[in-house]
GUKOL-931313 format. One record per atom (N, C-alpha, C): residue in one letter; x negated, y, z negated. Coordinates in pm, whole numbers, plus 32768, in hexadecimal, padded with zeros to 4 digits. Layout:
BEGIN
aXYZ;...
//
This chain:
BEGIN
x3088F19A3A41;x30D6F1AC39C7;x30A9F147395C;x30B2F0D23973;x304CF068392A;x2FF5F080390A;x2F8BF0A93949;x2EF4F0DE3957;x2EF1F14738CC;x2F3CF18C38CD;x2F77F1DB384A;x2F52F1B737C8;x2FC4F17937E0;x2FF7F102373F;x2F87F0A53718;x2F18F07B3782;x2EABF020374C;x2E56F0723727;x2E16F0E63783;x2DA3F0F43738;x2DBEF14936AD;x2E32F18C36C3;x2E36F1B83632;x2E2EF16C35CD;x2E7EF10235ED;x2E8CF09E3574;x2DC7F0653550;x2D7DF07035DA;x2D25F02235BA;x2CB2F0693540;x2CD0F0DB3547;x2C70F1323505;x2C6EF0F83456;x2CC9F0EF3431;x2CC3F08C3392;x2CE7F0193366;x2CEEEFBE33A6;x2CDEEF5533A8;x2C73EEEE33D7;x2C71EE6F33A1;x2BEEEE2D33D3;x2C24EDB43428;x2C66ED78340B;x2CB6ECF5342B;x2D22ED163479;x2D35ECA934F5;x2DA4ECA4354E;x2E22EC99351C;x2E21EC52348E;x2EB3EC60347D;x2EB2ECD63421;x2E6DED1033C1;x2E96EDCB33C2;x2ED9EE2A33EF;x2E71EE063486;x2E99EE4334EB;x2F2BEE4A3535;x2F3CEDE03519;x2F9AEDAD357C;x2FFAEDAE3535;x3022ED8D3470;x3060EDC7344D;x3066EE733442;x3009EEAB3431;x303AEF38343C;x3081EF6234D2;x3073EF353543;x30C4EF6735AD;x3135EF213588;x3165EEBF3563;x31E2EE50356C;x3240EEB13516;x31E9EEF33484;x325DEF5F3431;x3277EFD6349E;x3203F03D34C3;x3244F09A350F;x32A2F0813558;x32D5F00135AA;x3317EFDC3614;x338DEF9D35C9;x3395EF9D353B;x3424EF4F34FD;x34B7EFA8352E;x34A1F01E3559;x353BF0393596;x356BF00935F6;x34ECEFEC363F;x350FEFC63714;x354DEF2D36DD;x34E4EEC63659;x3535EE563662;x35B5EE493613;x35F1EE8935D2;x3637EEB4357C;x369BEEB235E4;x3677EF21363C;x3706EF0E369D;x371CEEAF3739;x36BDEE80373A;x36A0EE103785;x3702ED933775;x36D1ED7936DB;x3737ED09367C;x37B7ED243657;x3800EDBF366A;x387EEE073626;x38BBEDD436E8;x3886EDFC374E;x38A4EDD437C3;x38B8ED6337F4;x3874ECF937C5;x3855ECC03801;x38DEEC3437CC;x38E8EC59375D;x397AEC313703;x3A09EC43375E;x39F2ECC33733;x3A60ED2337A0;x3ABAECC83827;x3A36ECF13878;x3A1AECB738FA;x3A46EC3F391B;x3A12EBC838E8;x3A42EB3938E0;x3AD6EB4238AD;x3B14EB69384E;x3B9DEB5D37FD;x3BE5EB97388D;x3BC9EC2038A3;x3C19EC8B3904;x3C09EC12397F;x3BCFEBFA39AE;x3BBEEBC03A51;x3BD5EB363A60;x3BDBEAFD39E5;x3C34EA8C39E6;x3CA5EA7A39D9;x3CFAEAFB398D;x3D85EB263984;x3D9FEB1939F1;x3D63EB823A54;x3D8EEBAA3AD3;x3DB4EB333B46;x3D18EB1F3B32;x3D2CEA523B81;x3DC6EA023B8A;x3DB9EA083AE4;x3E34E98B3AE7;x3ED2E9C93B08;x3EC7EA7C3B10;x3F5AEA8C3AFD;x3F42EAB53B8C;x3F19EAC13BC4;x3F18EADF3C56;x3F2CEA4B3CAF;x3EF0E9EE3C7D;x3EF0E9783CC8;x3F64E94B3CC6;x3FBEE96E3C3D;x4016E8DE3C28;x40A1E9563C48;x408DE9E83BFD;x4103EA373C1E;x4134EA9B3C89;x40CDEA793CE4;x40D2EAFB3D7A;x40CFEA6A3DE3;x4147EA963E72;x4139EA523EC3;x40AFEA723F18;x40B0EA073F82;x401AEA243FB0;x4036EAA3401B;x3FB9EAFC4044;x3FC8EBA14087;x3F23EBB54084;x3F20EC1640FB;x3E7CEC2540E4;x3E95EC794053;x3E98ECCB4033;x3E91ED133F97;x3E6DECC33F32;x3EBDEC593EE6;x3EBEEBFA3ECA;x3E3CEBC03EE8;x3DE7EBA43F5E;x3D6DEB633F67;x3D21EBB83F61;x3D43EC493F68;x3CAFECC43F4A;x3CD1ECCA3ECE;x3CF2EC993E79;x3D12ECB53DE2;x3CF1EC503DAF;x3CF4EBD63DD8;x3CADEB513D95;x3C20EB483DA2;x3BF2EB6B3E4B;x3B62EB673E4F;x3B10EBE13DF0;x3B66EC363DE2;x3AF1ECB23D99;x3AFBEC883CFC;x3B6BEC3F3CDE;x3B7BEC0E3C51;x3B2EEB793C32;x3AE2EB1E3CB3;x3A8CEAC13C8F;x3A1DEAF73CB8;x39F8EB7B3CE4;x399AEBCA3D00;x395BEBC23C72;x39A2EC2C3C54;x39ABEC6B3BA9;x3999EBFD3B69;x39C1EBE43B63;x39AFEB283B06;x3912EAEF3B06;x38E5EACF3B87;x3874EAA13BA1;x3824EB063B5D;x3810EB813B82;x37C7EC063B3B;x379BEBEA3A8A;x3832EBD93A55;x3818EBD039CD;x37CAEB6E399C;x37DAEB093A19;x3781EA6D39E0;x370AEA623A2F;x36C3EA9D3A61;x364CEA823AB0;x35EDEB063A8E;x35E4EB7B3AD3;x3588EBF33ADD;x359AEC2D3A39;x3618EC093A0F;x3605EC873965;x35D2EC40391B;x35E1EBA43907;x358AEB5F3893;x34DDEB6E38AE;x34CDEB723947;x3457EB93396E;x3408EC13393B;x345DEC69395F;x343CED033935;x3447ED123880;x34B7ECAF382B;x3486ECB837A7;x33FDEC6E3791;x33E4EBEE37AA;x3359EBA93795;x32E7EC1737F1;x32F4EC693853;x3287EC7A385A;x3272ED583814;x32DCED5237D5;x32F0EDE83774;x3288ED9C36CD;x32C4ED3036B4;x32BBECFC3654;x3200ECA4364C;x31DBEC6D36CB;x3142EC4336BE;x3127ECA93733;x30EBED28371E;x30D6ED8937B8;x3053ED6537CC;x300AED3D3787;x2F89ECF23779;x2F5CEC6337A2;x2FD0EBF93737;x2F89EB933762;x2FFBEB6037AE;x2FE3EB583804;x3072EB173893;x3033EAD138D4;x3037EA1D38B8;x2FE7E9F238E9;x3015E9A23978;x3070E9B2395C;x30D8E95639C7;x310DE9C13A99;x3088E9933ADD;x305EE9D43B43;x30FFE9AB3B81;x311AE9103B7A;x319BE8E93BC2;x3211E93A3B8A;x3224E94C3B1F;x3293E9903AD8;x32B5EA063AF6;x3225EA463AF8;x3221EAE73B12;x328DEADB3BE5;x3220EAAA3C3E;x322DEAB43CA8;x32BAEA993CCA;x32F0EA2A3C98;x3379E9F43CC1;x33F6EA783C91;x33ACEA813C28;x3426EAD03BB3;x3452EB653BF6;x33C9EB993C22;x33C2EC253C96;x3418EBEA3CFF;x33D7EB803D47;x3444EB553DCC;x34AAEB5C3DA2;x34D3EB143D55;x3561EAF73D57;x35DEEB7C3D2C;x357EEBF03CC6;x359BEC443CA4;x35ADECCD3D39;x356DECC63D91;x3558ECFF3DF9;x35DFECE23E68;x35C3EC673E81;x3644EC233EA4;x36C7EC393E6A;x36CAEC593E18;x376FEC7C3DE4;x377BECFC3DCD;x36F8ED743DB9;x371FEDF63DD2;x3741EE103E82;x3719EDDD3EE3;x370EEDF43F5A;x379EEDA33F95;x3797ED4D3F44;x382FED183F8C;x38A1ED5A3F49;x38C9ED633EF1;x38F1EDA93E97;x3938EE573EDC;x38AEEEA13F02;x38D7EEF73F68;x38FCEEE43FD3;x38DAEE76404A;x3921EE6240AF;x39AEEE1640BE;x39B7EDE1402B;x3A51EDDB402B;x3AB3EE2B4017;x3A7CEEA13FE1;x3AC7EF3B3FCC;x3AE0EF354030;x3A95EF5940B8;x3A77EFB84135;x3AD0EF474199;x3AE7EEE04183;x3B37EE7241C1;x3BE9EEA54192;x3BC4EEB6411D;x3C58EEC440DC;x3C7AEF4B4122;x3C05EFBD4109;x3C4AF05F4156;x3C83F05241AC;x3C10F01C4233;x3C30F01342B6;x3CDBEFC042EE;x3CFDEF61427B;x3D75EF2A4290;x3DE2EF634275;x3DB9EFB14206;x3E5EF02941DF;x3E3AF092422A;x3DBDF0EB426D;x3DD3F14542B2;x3E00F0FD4365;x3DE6F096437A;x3E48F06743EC;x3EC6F00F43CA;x3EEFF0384355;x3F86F03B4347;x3FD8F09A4328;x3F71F11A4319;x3FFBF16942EC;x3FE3F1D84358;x3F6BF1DF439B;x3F4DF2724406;x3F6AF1F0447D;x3F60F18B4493;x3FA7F14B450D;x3FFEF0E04519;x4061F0FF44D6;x4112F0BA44A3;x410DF05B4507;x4101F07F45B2;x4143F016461B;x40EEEFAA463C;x402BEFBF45E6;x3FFAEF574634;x400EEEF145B2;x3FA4EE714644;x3FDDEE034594;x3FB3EDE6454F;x4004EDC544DC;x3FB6ED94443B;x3F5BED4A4465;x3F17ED4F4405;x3E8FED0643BF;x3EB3EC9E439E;x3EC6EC1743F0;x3EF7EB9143B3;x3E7FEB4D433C;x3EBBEB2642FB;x3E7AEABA427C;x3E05EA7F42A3;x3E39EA244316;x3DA3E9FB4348;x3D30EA5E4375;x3D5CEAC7439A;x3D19EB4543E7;x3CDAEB654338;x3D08EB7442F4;x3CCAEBCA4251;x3C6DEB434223;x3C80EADD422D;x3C2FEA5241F6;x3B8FEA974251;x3BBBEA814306;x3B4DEA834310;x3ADFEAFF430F;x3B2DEB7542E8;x3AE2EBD542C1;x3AB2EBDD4252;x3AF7EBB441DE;x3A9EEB7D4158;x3A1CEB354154;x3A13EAC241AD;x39D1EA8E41B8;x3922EAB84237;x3963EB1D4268;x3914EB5C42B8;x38E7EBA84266;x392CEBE741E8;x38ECEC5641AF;x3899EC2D4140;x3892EBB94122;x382BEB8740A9;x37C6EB1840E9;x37D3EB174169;x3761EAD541B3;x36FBEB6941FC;x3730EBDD422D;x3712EC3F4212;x3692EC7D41A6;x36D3EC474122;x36B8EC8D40CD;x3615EC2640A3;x3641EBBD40CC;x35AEEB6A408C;x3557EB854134;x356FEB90417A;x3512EBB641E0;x34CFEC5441BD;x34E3ECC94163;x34EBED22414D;x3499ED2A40B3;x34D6EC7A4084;x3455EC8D4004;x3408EC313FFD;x33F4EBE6404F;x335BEB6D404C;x32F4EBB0402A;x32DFEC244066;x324CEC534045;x323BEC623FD2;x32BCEC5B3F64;x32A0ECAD3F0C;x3245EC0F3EB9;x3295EBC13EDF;x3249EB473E95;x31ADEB373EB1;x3193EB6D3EDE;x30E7EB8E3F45;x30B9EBF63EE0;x30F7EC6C3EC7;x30BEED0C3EA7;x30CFECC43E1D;x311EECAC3DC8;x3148ECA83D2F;x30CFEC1A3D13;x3096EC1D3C97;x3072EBA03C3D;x3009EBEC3BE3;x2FA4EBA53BB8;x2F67EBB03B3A;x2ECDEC303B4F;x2EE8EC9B3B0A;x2E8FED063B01;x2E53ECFA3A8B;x2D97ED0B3AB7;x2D5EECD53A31;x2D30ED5639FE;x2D62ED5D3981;x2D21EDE23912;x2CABEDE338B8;x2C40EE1338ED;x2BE2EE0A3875;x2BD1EE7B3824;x2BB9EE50377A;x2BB2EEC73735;x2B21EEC236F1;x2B10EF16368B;x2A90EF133659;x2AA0EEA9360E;x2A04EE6F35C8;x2A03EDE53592;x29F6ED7535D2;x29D2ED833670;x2A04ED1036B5;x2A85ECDA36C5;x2AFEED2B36B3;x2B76ECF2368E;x2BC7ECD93714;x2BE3EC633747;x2C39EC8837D4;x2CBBEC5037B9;x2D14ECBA3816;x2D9FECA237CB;x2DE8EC793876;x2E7EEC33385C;x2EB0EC3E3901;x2F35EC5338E7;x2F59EC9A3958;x2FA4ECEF3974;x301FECD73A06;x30B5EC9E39DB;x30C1EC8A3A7A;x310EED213AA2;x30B1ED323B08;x309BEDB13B71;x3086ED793C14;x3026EDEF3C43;x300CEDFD3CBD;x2F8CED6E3CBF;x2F93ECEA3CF9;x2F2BEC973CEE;x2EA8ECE13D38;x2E29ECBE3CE5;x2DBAECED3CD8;x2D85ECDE3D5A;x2D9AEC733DA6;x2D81EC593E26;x2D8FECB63E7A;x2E08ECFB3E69;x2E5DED5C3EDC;x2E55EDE93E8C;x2E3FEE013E1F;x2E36EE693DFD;x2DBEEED63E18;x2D8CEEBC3E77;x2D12EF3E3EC7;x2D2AEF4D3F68;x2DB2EEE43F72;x2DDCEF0D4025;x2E1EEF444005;x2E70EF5B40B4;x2EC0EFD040D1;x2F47EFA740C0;x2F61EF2740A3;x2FC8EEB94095;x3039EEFD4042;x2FE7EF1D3FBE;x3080EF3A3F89;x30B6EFA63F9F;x3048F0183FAC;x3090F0AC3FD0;x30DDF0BC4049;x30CEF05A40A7;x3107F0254135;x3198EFF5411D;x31A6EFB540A5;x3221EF6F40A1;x327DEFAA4046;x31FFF0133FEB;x3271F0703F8B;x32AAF0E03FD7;x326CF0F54044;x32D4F180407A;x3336F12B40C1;x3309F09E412E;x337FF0814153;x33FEF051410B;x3410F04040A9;x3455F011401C;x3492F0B44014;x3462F1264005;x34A4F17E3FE6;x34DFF1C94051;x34A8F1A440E1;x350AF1CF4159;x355AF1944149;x3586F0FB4132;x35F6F0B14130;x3650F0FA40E3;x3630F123406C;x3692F12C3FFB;x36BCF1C14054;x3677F2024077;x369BF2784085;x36F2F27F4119;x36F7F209414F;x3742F22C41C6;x37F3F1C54196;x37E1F15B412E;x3845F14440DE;x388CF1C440A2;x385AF20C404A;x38B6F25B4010;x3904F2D84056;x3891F2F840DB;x38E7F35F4159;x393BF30641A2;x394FF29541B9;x39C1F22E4212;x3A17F22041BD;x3A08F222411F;x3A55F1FF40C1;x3ADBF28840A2;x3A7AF2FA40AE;x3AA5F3824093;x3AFBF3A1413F;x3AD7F379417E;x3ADEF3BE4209;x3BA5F39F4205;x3B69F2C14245;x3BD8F28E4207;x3C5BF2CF41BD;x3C53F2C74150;x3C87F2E040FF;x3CEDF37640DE;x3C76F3CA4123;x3CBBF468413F;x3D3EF43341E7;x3D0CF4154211;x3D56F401428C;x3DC8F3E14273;x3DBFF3364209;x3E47F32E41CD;x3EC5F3B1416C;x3E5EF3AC4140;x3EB2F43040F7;x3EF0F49C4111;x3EC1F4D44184;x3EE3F52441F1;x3F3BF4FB4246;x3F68F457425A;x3FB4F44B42C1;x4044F4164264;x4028F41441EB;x4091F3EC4147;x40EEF47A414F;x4091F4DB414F;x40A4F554414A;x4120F59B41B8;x40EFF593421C;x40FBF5A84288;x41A8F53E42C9;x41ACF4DC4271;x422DF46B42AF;x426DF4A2424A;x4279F4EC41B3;x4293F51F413B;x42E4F5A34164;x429DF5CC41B0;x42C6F66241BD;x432FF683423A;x432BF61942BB;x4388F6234320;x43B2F5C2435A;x43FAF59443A1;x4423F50A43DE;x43E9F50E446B;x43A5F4AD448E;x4392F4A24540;x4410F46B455D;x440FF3D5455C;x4473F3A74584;x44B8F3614548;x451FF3214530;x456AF2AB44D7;x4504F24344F8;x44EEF2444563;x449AF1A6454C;x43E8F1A044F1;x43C7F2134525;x4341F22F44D7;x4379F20F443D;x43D2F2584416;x4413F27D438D;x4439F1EE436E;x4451F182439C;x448AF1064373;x443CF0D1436A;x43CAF0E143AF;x433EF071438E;x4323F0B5432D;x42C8F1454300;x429CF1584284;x42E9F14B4220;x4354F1344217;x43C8F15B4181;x43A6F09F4167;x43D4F06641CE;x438DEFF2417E;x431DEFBE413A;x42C2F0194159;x4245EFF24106;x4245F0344083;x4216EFF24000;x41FDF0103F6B;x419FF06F3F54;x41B1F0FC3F46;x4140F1433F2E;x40BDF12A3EAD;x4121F0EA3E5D;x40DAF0B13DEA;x4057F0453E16;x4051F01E3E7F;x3FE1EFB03EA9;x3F79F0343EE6;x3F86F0893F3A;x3F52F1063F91;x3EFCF14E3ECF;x3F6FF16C3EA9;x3F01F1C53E10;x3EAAF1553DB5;x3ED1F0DD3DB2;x3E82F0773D86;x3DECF0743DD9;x3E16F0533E5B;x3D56F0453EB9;x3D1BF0B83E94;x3DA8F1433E7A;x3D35F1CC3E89;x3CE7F1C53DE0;x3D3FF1893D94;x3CFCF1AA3D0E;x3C78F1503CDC;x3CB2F0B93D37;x3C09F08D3D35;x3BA4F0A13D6E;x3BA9F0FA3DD2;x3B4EF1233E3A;x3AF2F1933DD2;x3B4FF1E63DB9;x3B48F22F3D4C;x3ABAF2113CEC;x3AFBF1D63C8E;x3AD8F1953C37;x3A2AF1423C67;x3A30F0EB3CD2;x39B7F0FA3D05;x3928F1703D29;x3983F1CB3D6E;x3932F20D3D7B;x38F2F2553D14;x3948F2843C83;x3910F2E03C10;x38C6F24B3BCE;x38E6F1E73BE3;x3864F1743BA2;x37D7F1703BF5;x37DDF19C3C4E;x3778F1663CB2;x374FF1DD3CD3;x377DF2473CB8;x373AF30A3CE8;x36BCF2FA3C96;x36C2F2D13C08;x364BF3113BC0;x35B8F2A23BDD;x35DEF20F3BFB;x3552F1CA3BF7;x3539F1E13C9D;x3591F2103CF1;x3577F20D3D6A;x34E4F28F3D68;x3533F2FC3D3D;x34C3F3753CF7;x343EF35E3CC3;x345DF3163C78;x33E5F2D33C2A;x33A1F2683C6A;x33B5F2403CB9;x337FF1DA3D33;x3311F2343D69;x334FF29B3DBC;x32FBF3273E13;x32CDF31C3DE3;x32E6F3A13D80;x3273F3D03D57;x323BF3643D1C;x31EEF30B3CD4;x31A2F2BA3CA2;x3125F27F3D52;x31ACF25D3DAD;x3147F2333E24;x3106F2CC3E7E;x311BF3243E74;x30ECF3763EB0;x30B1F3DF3E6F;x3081F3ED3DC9;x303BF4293DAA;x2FC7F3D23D97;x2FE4F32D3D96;x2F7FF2E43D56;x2F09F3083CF6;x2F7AF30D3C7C;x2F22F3213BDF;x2F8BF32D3BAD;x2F64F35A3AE9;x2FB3F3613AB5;x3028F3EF3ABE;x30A1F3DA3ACC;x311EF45B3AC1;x310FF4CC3A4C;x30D2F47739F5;x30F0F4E4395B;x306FF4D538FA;x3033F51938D1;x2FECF523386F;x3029F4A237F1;x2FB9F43F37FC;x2FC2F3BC376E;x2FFDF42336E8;x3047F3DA36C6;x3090F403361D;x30FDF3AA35E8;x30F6F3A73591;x314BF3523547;x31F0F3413569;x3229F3D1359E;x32CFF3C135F2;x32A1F3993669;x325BF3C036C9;x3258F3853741;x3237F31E3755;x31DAF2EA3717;x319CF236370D;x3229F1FC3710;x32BFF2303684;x32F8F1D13672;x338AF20A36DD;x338CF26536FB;x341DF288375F;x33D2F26537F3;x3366F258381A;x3353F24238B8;x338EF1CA38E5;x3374F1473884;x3387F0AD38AF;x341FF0BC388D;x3447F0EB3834;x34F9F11C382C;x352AF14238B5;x3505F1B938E7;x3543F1FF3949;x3507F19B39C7;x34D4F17339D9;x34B7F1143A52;x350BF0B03A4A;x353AF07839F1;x35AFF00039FA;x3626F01A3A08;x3641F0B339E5;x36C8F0DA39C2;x3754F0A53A62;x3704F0653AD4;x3768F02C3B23;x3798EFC93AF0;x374DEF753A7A;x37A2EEE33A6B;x3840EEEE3A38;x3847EF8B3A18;x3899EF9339FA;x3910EF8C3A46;x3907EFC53AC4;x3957EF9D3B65;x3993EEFF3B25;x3937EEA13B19;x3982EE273AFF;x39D2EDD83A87;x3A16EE4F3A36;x3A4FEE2E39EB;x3AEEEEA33A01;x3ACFEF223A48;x3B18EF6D3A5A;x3BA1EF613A90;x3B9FEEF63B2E;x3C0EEECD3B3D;x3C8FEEAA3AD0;x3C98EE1F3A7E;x3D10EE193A34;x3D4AEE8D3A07;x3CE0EEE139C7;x3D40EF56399D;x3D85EFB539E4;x3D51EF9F3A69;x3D76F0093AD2;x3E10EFB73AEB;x3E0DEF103AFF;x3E8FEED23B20;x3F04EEE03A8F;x3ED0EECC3A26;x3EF3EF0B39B0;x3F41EF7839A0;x3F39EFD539E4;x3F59F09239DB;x3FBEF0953A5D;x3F9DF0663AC6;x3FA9F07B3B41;x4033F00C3B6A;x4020EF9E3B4B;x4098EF463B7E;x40DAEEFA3B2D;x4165EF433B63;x41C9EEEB3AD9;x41C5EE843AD1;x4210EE293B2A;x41E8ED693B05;x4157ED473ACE;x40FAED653ADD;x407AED533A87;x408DED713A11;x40B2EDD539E1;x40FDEDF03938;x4138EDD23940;x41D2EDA4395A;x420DED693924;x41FEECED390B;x4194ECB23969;x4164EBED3959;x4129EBF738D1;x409BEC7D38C9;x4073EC803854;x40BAEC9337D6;x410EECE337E2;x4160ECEB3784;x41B8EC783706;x41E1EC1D37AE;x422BEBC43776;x41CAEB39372A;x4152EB483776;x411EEAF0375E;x40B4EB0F36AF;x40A9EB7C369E;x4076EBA1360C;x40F6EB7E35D2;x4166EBA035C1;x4210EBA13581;x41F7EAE13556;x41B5EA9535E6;x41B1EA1835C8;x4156E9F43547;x40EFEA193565;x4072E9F63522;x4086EA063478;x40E4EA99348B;x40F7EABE33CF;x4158EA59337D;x41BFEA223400;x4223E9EA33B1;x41D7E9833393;x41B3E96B340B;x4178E89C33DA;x4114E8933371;x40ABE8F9334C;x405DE90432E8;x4085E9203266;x40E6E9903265;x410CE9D131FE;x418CE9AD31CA;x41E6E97D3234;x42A1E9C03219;x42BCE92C3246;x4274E8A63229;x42A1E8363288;x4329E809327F;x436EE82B3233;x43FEE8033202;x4451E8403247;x4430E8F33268;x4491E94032C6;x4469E9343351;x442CE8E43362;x43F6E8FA33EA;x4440E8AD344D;x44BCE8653430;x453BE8203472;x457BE862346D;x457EE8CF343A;x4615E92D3448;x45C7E99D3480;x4550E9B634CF;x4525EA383519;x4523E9F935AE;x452FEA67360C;x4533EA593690;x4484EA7836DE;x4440EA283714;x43D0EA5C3741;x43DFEA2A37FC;x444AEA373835;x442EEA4B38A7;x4418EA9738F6;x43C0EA8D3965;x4389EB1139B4;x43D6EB363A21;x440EEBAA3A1D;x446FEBD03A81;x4413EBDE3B06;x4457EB723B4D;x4435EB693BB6;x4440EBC13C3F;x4493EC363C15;x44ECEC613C48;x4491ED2C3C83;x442EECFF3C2E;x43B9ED9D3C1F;x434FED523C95;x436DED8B3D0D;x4329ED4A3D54;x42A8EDCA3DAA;x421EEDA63DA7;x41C5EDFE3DDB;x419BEE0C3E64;x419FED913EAB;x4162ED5D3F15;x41BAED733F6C;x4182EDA23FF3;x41C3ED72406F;x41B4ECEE40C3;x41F8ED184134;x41D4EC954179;x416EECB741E1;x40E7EC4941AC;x4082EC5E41ED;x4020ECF041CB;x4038ED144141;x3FF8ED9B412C;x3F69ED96410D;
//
């Protein structure tokens, strides 16, 4: 897809930075929304951070909602500034360490990221299809967090191996660099080895995710429609369905972020060449539609936003704060901004 965008560009131009400005304009939407995200992202996931830390008692939920929100966090500050500097110099990228780390680290938080979903499924589908066995204690969710992002860097080391500096030469003698597939590794079998296993993963995530998930729903369904017993019926009535449509809507939400570059992964590793005939929309929507997961990491707040009352209402009260003290500082002793404590989401141990 790169391969694209250079040599076209190389055909009228003489100079690397020409060049390198003419790909940097075709590509001004991908950074355009890179930087509109990447805003977003930090504001949204730091919201989340602080009102989760200081206004939810502690519950595994509660810790699958903090880790995917310093997930998200890390995302906005590590792999997207990467991906704007290297949209923005696609040419001259000179920084081999920057490139390599920025992929790792970016790899690492898509991969953990998903196995904290599949941590979170597996815990509400053995709470609501098996009521009598036992919860998932706190410590039990710590050390699966932590299994699942040690996991996830065992799953992307290589990538720090496969990713660094690809050298472009154009006419004129002109050589340009590029962080890609490093030049070293780019004529083995290395990366096409590690791009299908990368897309079995994802693809056996989103059927555990789906599988999961139907099971629950079916057994929602199913406690909805008849009674087994009072006691079955007393364990589920205590649980908040509102936490059950929350995992499903971020699961959700993952998967329509991560369907289209997962696609675009394939096919790119298994036709090996270019997808589309070079032109001026595809040069500039391909590097678009390949990022379009970063968006996964800004998606949450709004999902807690829509989805759970005490989260709006914290937000709520807490903008009500912000206007008086800026705007209304005089009425702002005679307004009430406390958070009813009383809108409660969490179970015990959920």
């Amino acid at each position: 897809m790169e391969n694209q965008t250079m040599s076209n560009a190389s055909r009228d131009f003489k100079t690397l930075e020409e060049i390198n400005a003419s790909i940097a304009e075709q590509r001004l939407p991908t950074v355009i929304f890179l930087i509109v995200i990447i805003i977003i992202g930090v504001i949204g996931n730091s919201v989340v951070i602080v009102v989760y830390s200081l206004k939810y008692p502690p519950s595994t939920f509660r810790l699958y909602i903090l880790t995917l929100a310093v997930i998200d966090l890390l995302s906005c500050l590590i792999p997207m500034p990467l991906e704007v500097v290297d949209n923005t110099k696609p040419v001259m990228f000179y920084s081999e360490g920057f490139c390599k780390s920025g992929r790792f680290f970016g790899n690492v938080l898509k991969i953990g990221s998903a196995l904290i979903l599949v941590v979170m499924a597996m815990g509400r589908y053995k709470k609501i299809c098996h009521p009598f066995s036992k919860a998932t204690s706190l410590t039990q969710a710590r050390l699966c967090v932590v299994a699942a992002i040690l996991l996830a860097i065992a799953f992307s080391w290589p990538n720090a191996i496969i990713q660094g500096i690809t050298i472009k030469y154009f006419p004129g003698n002109i050589t340009g660099y590029d962080c890609s597939i490093d030049d070293k590794i780019r004529d083995t079998k290395y990366p096409f080895i590690y791009s299908t296993v990368l897309f079995v993963f994802y693809v056996i995530v989103f059927l555990l995710l789906s599988v999961l998930y139907t099971l629950v729903i079916l057994a929602l369904q199913r406690h909805s429609k008849k009674k087994t017993t009072q006691k079955t019926n007393d364990k589920l009535n205590k649980m908040n369905p509102r936490i059950t449509k929350l995992m499903i809507a971020i699961t959700v939400a993952f998967i329509l972020c991560y369907l289209p570059n997962s696609i675009l992964d394939a096919a790119t590793t298994f036709k090996r060449g270019n997808l589309f005939p070079p032109s001026p929309i595809v040069l500039g929507i391909l590097p678009l539609l390949s990022r379009t997961f970063f968006i996964n990491n800004i998606i949450n707040p709004f999902i807690y936003l829509v989805g759970e009352s005490k989260f709006r209402n914290i937000m709520k009260q807490s903008l009500r704060w912000v206007y008086y003290t800026v705007f209304c500082p005089k009425q702002k002793q005679k307004k009430s901004f406390a958070i009813s404590e009383s809108i409660r989401l969490t179970e015990n141990n959920s």
